[in-house]
N, C-alpha and C positions, 0 to 999 in steps of 0.2 A: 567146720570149725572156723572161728575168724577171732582175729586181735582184738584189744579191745583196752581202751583209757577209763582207768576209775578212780576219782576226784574223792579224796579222803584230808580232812579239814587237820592240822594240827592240833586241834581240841574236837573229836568228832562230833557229829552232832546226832549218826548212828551209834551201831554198834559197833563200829570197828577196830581189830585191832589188826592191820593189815598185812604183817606177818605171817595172819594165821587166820583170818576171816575179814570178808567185807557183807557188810549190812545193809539191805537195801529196801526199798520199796517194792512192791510187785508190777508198779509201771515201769517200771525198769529190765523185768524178767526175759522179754524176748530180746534184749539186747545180748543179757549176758547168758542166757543158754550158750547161743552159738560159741563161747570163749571158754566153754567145756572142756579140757583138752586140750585148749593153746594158750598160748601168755599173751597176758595185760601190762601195760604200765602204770603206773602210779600216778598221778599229779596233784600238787598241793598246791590251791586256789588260794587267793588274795586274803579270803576271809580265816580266821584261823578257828571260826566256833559258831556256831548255829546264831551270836548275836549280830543283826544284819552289819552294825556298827565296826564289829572286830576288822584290824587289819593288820600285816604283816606278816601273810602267805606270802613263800617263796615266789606262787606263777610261774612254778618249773615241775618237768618231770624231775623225779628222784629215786623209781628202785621197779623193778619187773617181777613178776611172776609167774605163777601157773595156776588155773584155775583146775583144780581136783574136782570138783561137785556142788551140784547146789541142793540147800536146804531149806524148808520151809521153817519161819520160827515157829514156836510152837507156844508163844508167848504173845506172838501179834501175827494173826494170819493174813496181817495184807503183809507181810516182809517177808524176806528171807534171807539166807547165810549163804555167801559163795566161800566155797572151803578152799584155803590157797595153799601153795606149795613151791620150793625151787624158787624162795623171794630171795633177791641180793641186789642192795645198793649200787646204784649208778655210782664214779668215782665223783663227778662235779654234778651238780642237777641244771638240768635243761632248760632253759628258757622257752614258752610257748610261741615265742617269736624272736629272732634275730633279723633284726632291720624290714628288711620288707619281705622275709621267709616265716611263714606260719610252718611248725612242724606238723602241723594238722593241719590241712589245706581244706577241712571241713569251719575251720574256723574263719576262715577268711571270706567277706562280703565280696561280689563282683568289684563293688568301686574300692576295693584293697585295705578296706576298715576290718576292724575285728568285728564276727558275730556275736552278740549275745545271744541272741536265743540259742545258737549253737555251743556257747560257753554254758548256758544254764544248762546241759544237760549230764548230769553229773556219771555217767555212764555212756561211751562213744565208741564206734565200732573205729579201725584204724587199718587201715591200705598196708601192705608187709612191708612196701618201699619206704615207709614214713614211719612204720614202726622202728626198722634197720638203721634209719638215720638218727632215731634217738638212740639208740644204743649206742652206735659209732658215735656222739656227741658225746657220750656220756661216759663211756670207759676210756679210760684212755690208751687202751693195748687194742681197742677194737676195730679193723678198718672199715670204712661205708662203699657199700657195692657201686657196681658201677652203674645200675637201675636206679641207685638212688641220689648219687651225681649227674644223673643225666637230669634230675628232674628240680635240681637244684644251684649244683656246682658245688663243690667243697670250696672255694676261696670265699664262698655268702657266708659262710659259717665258721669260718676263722679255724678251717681244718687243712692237713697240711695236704700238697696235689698226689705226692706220689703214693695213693693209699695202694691195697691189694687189692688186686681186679676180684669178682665177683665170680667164681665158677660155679657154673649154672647147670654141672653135673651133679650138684648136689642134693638129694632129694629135701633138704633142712637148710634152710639159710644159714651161712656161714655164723652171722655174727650172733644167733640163735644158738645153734649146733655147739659155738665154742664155749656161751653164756653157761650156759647146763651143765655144762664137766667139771667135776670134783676138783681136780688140778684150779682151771681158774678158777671158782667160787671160795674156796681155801684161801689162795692169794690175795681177792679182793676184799672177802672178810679182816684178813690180817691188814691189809693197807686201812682200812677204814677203822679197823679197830686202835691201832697203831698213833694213827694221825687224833682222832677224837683225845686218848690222852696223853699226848704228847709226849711216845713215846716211855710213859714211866709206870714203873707198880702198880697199880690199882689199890694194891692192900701196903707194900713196902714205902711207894713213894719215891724209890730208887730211879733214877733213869742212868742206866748205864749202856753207852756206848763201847763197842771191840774194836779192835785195829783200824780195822780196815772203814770204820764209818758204819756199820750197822749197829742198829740197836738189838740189846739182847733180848727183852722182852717181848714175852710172846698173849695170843690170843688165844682166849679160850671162852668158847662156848658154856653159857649159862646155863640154861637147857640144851643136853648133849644130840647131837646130831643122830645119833643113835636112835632117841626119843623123839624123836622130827623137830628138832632144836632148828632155827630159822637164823640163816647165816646173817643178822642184821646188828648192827652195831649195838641194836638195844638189846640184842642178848648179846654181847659182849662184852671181856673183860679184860684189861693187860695185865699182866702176871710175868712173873719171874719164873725160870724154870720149877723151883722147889715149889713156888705155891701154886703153878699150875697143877703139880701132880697130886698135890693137897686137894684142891679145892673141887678136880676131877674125881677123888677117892672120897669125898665128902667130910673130909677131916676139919675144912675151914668152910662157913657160907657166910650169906650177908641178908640181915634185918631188913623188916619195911621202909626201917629211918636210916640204911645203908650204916647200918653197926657191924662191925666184921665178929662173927662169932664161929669160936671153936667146939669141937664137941668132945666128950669127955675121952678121959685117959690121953687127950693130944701133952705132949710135954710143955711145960714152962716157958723151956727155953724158944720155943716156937714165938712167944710174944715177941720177942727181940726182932723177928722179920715182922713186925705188926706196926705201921702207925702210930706213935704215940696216943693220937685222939683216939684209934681203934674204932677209926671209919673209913669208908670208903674215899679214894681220892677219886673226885667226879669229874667229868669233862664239862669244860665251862659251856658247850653247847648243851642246853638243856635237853635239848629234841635227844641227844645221844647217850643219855644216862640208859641207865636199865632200867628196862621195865618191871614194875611190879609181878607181874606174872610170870615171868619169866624166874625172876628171883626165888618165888612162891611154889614152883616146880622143883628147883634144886633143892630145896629146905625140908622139903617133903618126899622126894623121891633120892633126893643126892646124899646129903647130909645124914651123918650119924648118930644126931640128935643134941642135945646143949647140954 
């Protein structure tokens, strides 16, 4: 098994919907076999869509996986489908370079330029030391081993010195090992979903804060985790207690045009936790709305009909 970077455009220009599949070409195949089994990261390139012209890619890592399987399309035989799994959002996304550190030291020229030809390849195998350093960049409860301080320095990278050492009785990289547990994947879903709407209702528009400084609103999965619902902010929603338990029992969903609809026999009085407009309040980062598909599963599998 080996790591491995795959370059997915903010308008793709495959099929992908990287939660839940990436689409590729079959020149590509021997790369991502070997990543059978082990986790990827994400990176979103400069261009944002197949038109060479587009610009306003981040040119940062932004979320990890696991690659479950690959599939031949059955729709174009030079491609195929790698089937992902255990995706979750980096907290801040990763720059491909900080000053004179490539986090992929496959992208970097001897004379210290960036490669292209090594950028053109939108599928990259990645060293565990360099994968470990994106993670530690990226979460920010996650510490970077000492194999991958050694190979860099944490002060290059505006990380702080005293991280946790690296123990290297572990048969799983620490920052691996910790990435994959339910405990954190829950927490960082909720920070991410939290922060996207600024803390308030999604359907009420409420933002209430409690004593002590936390917010009361909570996250909830669009497509249920149960259903292999993908801990990503685009199936996520903020909700208030009552209408999380609503919208989990399929009593409230939400339209292609983010209309909030109830299904029969819900009480009247339920409108009054509803938006006036009786649409959704959306996160002004577009990338972080929900997805249609996601939406499209709860309606049909959640939902108790209209």
């Amino acid at each position: 098994m080996a790591k491995a970077v795959f370059t997915t455009k903010v308008n793709p220009t495959y099929d992908d919907l990287p939660e839940v599949r990436y689409h590729f070409p079959s020149t590509y195949l021997n790369q991502v076999r070997p990543a059978v089994g082990d986790w990827i990261v994400y990176y979103e390139p400069r261009r944002t869509s197949g038109d060479t012209s587009s610009r306003g890619g981040r040119q940062a890592y932004y979320a990890v996986a696991r690659v479950a399987s690959i599939e031949r399309d059955v729709n174009s035989l030079d491609h195929h489908y790698a089937r992902i799994t255990d995706y979750v959002e980096l907290d801040r996304p990763v720059p491909f370079r900080v000053g004179q550190h490539y986090f992929e030291s496959v992208l970097m020229r001897a004379d210290g330029q960036t490669s292209k030809g090594a950028f053109g390849r939108a599928v990259r195998t990645i060293p565990d030391p360099e994968f470990e350093l994106i993670l530690a960049a990226g979460f920010s409860s996650l510490p970077a081993s000492n194999e991958a301080h050694e190979r860099t320095g944490s002060s290059q990278l505006g990380m702080a010195e005293d991280q946790a050492p690296f123990d290297a009785g572990l048969t799983e990289r620490p920052l691996i090992q910790k990435a994959l547990t339910r405990p954190f994947r829950d927490e960082a879903f909720r920070r991410h979903v939290r922060i996207a709407y600024d803390n308030r209702c999604a359907i009420s528009g409420l933002k209430l804060i409690n004593g002590g400084g936390r917010p009361e609103v909570q996250a909830a999965h669009i497509q249920p985790v149960a259903s292999a619902g993908p801990d990503s902010v685009r199936n996520g929603l903020a909700l208030s207690g009552t209408l999380h338990w609503m919208f989990d029992r399929g009593l409230i969903s939400i339209g292609d045009d983010f209309s909030i609809l109830r299904a029969k026999g819900v009480p009247d009085d339920v409108a009054r936790l509803i938006r006036p407009e009786a649409h959704l309040l959306l996160p002004v980062d577009v990338a972080a709305r929900p997805h249609l598909s996601f939406l499209r599963f709860h309606r049909q599998q959640v939902f108790k009909g209209g």
